[in-house]
LUMSEGU-935554 format. One line per 2 residues: number of its first residue (from 1); their letters; for each residue x, y, z of C-alpha. Coordinates in pm, whole numbers, padded with zeros to 5 digits, always signed. Layout:
! LUMSEGU-935554
NUM> a> X Y Z; ... $
! end
This chain:
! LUMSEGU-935554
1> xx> +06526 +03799 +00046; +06227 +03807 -00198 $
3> xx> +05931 +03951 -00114; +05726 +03689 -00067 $
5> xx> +05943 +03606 +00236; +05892 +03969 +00360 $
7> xx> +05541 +03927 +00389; +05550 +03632 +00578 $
9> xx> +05764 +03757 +00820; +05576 +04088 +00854 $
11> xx> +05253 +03906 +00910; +05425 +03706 +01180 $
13> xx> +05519 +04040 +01365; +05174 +04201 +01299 $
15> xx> +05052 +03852 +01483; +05298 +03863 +01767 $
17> xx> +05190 +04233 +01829; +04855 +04200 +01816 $
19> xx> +04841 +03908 +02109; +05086 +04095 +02309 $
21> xx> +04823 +04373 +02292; +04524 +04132 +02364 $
23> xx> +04678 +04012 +02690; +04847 +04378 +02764 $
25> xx> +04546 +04578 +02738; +04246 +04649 +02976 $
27> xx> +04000 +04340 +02966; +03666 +04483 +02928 $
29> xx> +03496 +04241 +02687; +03374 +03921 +02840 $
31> xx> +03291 +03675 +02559; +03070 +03396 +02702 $
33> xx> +02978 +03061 +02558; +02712 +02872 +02704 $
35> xx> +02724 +02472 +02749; +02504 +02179 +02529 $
37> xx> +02171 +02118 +02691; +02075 +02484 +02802 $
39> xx> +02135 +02829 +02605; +02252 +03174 +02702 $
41> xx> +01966 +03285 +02890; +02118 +03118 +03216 $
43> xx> +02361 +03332 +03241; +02160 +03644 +03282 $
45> xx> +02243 +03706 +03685; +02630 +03666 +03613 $
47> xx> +02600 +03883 +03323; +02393 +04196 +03532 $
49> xx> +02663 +04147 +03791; +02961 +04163 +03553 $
51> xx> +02800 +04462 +03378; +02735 +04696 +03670 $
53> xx> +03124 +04639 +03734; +03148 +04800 +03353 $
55> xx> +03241 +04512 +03155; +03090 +04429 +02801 $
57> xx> +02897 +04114 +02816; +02837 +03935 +02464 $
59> xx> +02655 +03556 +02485; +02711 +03345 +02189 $
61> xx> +02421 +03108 +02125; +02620 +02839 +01913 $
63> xx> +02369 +02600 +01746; +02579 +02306 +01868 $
65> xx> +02537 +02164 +01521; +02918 +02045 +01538 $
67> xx> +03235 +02229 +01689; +03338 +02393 +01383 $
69> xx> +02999 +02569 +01382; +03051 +02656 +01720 $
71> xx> +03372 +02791 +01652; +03188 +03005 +01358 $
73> xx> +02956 +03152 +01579; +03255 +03245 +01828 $
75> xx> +03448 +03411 +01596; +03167 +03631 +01482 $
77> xx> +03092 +03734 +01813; +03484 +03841 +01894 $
79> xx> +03428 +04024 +01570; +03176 +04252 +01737 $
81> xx> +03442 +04334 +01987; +03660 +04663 +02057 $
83> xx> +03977 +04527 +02165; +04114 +04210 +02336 $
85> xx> +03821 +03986 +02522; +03830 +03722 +02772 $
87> xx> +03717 +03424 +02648; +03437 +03201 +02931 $
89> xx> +03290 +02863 +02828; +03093 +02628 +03029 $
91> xx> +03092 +02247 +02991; +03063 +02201 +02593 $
93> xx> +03130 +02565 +02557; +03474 +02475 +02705 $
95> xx> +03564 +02235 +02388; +03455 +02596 +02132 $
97> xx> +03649 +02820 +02371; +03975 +02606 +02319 $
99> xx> +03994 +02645 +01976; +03885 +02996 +01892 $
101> xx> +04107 +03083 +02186; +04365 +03118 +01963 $
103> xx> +04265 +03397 +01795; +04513 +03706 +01914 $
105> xx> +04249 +03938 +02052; +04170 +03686 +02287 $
107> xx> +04358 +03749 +02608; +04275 +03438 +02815 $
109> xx> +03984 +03161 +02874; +03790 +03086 +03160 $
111> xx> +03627 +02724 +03215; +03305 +02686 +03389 $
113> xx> +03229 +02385 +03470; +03378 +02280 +03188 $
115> xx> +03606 +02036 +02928; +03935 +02177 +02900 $
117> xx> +04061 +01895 +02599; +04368 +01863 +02483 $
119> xx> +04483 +01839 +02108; +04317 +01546 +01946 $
121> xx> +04037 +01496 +02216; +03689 +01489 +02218 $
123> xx> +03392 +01615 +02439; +03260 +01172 +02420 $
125> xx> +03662 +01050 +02493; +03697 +01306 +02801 $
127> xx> +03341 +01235 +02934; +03392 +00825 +02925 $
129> xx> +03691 +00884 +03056; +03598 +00935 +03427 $
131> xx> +03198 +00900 +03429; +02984 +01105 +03575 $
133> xx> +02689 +01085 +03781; +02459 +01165 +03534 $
135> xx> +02337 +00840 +03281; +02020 +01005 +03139 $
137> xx> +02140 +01149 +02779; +01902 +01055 +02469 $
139> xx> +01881 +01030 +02146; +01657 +01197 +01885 $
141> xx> +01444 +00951 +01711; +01654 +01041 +01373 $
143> xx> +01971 +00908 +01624; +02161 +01254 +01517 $
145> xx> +02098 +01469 +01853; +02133 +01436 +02206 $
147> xx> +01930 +01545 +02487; +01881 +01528 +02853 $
149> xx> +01576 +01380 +03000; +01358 +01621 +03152 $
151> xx> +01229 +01394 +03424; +01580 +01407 +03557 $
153> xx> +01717 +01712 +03432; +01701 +01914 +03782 $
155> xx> +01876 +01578 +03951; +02147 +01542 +03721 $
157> xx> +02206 +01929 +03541; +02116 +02223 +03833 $
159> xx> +01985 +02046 +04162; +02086 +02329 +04335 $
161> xx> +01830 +02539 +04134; +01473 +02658 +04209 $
163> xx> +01244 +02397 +04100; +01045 +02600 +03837 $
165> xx> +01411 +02719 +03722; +01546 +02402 +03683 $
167> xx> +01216 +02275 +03522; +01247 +02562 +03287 $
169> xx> +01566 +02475 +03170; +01479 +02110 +03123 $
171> xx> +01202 +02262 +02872; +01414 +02497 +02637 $
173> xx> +01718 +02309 +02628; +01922 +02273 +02341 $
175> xx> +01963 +01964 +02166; +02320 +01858 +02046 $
177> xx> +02426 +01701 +01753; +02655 +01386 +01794 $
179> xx> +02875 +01579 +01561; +02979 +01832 +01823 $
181> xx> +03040 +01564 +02095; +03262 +01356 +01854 $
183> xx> +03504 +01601 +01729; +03838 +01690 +01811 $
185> xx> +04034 +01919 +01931; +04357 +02055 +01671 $
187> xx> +04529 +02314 +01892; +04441 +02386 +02252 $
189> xx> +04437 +02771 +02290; +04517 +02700 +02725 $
191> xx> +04898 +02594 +02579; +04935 +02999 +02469 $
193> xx> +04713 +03180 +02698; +04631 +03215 +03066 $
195> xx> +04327 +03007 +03187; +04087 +02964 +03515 $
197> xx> +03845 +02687 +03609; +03607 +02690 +03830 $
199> xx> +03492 +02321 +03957; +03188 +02226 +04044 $
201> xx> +03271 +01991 +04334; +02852 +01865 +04341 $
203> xx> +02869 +01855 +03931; +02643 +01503 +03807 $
205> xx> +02719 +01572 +03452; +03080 +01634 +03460 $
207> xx> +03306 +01432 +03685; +03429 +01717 +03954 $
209> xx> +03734 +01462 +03927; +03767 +01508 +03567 $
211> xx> +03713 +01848 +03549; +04032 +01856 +03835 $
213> xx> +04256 +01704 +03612; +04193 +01857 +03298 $
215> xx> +04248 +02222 +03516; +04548 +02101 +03635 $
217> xx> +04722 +01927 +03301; +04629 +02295 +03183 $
219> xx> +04796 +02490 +03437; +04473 +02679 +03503 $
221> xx> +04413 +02887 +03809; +04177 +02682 +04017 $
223> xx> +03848 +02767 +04217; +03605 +02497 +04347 $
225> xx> +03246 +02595 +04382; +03013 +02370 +04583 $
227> xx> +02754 +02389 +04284; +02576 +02156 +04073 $
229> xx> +02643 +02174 +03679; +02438 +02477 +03648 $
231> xx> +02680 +02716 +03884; +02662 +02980 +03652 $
233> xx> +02317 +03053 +03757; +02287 +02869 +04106 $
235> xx> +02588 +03062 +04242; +02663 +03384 +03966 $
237> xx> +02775 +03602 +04246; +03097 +03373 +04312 $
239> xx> +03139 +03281 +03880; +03151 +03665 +03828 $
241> xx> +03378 +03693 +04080; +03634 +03481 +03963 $
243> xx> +03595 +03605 +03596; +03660 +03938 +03687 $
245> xx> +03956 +03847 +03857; +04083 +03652 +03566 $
247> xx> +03971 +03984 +03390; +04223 +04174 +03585 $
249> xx> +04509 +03942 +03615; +04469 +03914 +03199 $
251> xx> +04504 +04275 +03181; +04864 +04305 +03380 $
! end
């Protein structure tokens, strides 16, 4: 055997090893990417809660200037990281999560609310696929970004929010390009590593139907919230919850 062949197969092994160790060691590290159409800061109350349990909260704000970008800004979050991290998206966030899922310090991915695609999918193809409630997406006047309209933000995105919340949200949104809604998928990180969904059975911007089948095609471990888009902040108490359990069961 020469030794270029040597190397390969070394690498393989250091590979193998290190993802046996992600998903055999102690989950501490929760990795969490937000959705298109609000940032980070929404996830504030799940992230107290998580920390006074002693995990390590990181928030990615992704620009949502297209999925590989999104990816990009993952990855140099996980780099931050001491040892393996759980991996939590919510709805666009779920698309980013699938793909730098594969990484082998990440030892499983929760969905929030969120698109769980398979390879070759896109955030648009899923969405059309079983419509939602929600009909009020615009476009930028340069027709490159999307946004939701704030008149009917609350209605469609977190009616189960305070109103000065929910009006709040509608204001610091964050635009998306077209770009990250049109690209696909190449290899679904949920076909390697253990995954969780929570539902949102009241979600207007993601069909609670959809979001059903795309848990189940994934094998995911199900729980249904009665929750608007938003859950993460309407109802943290029960998304920590089931993130620290997915914590736990990702450590055994």
């Amino acid at each position: 055997m020469n030794n270029r062949f040597l190397s390969v197969v070394a690498l393989g092994l250091a590979a193998s090893t290190m993802a046996f160790a992600a998903q055999a060691a102690e989950i501490k590290n929760i990795v969490i990417v937000h959705g298109a159409l609000a940032d980070g800061s929404g996830w504030r109350k799940t992230t107290e809660i998580l920390e006074k349990h002693g995990f390590n909260v990181s928030i990615v704000q992704e620009p949502i200037t297209s999925l590989a970008d999104d990816v990009a800004a993952t990855n140099r979050v996980l780099d931050l990281q001491n040892g393996p991290s759980l991996l939590v998206g919510h709805s666009y966030g779920g698309m980013v999560i699938t793909e730098a899922g594969n990484r082998p310090d990440v030892a499983g991915l929760v969905y929030v609310a969120a698109f769980q695609p398979e390879k070759g999918e896109s955030l648009i193809g899923l969405a059309s696929s079983k419509p939602a409630g929600s009909m009020n997406i615009r476009e930028t006047k340069d027709g490159q970004y999307l946004y939701l309209d704030p008149a009917t933000f609350a209605a469609d995105f977190a009616a189960d929010l305070p109103k000065d919340e929910a009006d709040f949200m509608a204001k610091s949104q964050v635009f998306a390009a077209k770009a990250a809604f049109t690209a696909k998928v190449d290899d679904p990180a949920w076909r390697s590593k253990k995954s969780w969904s929570i539902v949102a059975s009241d979600d207007r911007s993601i069909n609670p139907e959809l979001e059903r089948d795309m848990a189940k095609r994934a094998g995911s471990e199900v729980t249904e919230i009665k929750a608007s888009h938003a859950v993460f902040a309407s109802q943290p108490e029960k998304v920590a919850a089931v993130i620290e359990k997915a914590a736990k069961d990702a450590s055994k």
